[in-house]
DRENFI-615777 format. One record per residue: x, y, z of N, C-alpha, C in turn; residue number from 1. Coordinates in Angstrom, 1 decimal, padded with zeros to 4 digits. Example, Ala and Ser with C-alpha at 12.3 -4.5 7.8 and 13.67 -1.06 7.14 Angstrom:
% DRENFI-615777
> n_x	n_y	n_z	ca_x	ca_y	ca_z	c_x	c_y	c_z	i
> 013.2	-005.7	007.8	012.3	-004.5	007.8	013.2	-003.3	007.8	1
> 012.8	-002.2	007.1	013.7	-001.1	007.1	012.9	000.0	007.9	2
END
This chain:
% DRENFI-615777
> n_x	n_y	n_z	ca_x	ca_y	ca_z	c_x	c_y	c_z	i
> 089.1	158.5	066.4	090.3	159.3	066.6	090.9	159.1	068.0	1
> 092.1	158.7	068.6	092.4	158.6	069.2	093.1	160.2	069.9	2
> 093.2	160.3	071.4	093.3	161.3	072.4	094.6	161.1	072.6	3
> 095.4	162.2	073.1	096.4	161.5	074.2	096.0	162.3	075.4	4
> 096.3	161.1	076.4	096.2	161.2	078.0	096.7	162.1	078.7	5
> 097.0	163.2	079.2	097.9	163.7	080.3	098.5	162.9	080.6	6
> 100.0	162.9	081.4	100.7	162.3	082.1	101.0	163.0	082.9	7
> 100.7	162.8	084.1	100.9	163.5	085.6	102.4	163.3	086.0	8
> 103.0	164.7	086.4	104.5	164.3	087.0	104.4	163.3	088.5	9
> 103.5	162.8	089.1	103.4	162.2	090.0	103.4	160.6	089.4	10
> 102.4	160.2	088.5	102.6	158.9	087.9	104.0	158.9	087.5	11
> 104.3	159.8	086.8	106.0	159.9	085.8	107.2	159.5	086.7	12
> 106.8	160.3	087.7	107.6	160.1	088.6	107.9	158.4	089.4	13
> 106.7	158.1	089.3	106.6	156.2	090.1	107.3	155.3	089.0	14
> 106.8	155.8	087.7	107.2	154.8	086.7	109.1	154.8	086.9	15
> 109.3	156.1	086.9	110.7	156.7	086.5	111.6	155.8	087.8	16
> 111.0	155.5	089.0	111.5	155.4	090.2	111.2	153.6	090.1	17
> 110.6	152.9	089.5	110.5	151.5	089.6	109.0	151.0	090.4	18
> 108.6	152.0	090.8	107.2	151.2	091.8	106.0	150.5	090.9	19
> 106.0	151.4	089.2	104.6	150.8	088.9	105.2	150.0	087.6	20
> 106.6	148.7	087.9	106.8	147.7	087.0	106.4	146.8	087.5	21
> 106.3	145.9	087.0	105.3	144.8	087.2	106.5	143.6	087.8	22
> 106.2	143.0	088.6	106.9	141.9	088.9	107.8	141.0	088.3	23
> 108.8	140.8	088.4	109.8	139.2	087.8	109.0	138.5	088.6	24
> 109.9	137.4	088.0	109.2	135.5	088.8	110.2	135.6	089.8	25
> 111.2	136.2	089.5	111.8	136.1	090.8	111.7	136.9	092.0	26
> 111.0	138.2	091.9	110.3	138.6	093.3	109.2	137.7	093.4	27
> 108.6	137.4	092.3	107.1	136.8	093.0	107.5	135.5	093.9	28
> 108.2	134.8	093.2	108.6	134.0	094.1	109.5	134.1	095.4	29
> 109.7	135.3	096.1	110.5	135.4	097.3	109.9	134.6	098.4	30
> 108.7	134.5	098.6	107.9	134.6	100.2	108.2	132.5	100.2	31
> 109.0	132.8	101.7	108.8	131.4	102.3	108.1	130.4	101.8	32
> 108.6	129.3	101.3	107.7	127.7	101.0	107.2	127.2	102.2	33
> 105.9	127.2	102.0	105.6	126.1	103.2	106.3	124.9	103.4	34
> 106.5	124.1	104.4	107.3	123.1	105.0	106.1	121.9	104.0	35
> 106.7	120.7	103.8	106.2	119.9	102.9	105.7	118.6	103.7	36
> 104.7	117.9	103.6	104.5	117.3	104.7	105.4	115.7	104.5	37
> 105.7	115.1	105.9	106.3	114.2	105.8	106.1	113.0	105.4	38
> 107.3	112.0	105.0	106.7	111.0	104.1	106.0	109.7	105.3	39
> 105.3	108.8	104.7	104.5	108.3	105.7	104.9	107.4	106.0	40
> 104.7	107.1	107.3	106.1	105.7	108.1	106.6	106.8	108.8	41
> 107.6	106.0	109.5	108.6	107.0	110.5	109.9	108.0	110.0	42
> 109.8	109.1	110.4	110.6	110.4	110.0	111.4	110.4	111.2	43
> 112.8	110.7	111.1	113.4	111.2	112.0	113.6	112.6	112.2	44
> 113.7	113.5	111.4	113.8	115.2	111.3	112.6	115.3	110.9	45
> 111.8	115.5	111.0	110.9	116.5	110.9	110.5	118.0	111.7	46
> 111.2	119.1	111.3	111.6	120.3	112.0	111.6	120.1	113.3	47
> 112.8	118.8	113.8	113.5	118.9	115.0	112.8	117.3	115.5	48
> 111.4	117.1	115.1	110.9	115.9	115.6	110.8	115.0	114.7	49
> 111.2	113.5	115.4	110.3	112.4	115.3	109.4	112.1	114.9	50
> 108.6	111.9	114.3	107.2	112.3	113.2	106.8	110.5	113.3	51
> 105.3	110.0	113.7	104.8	108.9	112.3	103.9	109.2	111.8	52
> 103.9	109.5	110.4	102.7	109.9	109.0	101.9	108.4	109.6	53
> 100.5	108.6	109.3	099.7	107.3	109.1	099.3	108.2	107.6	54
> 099.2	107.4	106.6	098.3	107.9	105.5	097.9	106.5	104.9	55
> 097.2	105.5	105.7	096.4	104.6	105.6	095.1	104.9	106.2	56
> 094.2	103.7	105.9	092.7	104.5	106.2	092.5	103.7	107.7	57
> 093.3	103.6	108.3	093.5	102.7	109.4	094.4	102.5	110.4	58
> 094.0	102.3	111.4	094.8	103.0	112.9	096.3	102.1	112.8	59
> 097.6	102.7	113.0	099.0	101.9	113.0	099.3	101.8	114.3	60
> 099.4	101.1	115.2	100.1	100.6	116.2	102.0	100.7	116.1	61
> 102.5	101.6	116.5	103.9	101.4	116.2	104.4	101.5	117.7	62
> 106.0	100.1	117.5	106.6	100.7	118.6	108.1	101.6	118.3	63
> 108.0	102.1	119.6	109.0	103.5	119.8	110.1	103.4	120.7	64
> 111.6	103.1	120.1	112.6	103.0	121.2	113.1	104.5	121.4	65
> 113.1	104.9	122.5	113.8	106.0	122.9	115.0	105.7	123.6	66
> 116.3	107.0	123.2	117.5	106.6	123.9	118.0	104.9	123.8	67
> 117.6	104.4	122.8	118.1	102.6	122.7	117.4	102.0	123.7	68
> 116.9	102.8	124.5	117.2	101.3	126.0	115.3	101.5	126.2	69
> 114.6	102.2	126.1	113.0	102.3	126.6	112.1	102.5	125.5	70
> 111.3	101.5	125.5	110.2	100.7	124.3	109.3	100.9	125.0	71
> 108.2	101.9	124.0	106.6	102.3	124.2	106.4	102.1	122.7	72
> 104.8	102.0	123.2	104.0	101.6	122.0	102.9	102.6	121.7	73
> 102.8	103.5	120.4	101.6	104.2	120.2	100.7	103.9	119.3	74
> 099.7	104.1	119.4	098.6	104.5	118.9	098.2	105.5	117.4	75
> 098.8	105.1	116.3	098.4	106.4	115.7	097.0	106.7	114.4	76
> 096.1	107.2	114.6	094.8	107.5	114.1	095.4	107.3	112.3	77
> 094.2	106.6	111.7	094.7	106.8	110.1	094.1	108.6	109.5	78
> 095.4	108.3	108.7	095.4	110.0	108.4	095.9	111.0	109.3	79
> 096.9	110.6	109.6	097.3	111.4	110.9	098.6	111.9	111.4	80
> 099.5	112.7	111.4	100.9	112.9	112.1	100.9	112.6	113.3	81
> 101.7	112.0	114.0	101.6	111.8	115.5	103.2	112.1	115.7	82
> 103.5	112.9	116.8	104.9	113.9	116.9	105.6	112.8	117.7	83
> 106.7	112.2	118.1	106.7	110.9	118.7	108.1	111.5	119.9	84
> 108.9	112.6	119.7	109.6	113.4	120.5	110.7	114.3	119.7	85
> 111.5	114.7	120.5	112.7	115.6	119.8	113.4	114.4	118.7	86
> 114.0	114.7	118.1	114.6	114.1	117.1	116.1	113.1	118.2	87
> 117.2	114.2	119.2	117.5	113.4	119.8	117.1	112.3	121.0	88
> 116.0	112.7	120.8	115.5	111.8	122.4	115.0	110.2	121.6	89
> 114.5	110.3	120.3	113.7	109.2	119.4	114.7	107.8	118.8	90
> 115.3	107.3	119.2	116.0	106.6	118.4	115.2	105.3	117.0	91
> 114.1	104.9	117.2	113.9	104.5	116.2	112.5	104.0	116.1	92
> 111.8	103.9	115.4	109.7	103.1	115.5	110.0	102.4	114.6	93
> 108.6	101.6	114.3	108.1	100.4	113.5	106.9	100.4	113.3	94
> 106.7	099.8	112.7	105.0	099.3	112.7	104.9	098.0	113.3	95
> 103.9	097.8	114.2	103.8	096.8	114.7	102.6	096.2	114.8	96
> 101.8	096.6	114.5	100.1	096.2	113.9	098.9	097.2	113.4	97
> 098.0	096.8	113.3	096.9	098.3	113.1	095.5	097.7	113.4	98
> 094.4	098.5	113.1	093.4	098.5	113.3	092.5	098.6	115.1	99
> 093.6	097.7	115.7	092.8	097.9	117.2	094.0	099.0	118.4	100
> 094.8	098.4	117.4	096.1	099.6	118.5	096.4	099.0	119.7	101
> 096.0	097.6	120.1	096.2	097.2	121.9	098.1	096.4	121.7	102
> 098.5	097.2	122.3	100.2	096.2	122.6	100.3	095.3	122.9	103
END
């Protein structure tokens, strides 16, 4: 034999007010996406920087012209982001060998 429950004017009250419905997809989905990681090789935006992804199992040697006119060479670890500067300061990288990293 089934009972019936009291219903408290306090529960009645929450339901009547919206607090004890259960979620849409679309609240659940409100909260910020994490940022997605960048693709591998050289990025120019990456939230404001210059980025090189390594996602080889092995160290990339790239060079880095800044402002057109000044060429350095990095080092970057496999598996690894390496931030390379502001997005305007970076004008362009490459790959230019791997494994020992020496210029």
């Amino acid at each position: 034999m089934l009972r019936k429950l009291p219903v408290t004017a306090a529960a009645l009250g929450l339901a009547v007010s919206g607090l004890l419905l259960m979620p849409t997809s679309a609240q659940a989905s409100e909260r910020p996406a994490a940022a997605a990681d960048p693709a591998c090789g050289y990025n120019d935006n990456y939230g404001g920087q210059a980025v090189w992804r390594n996602c080889g199992n092995f160290n990339h040697l790239i060079e880095t012209w800044a402002l057109g006119a000044s060429k350095s060479y990095q080092c970057v670890a496999a598996y690894s982001t390496y931030s390379l500067g502001p997005t305007w300061f970076i004008s362009s990288s490459k790959y230019a060998g791997g494994e020992g990293c020496r210029p």
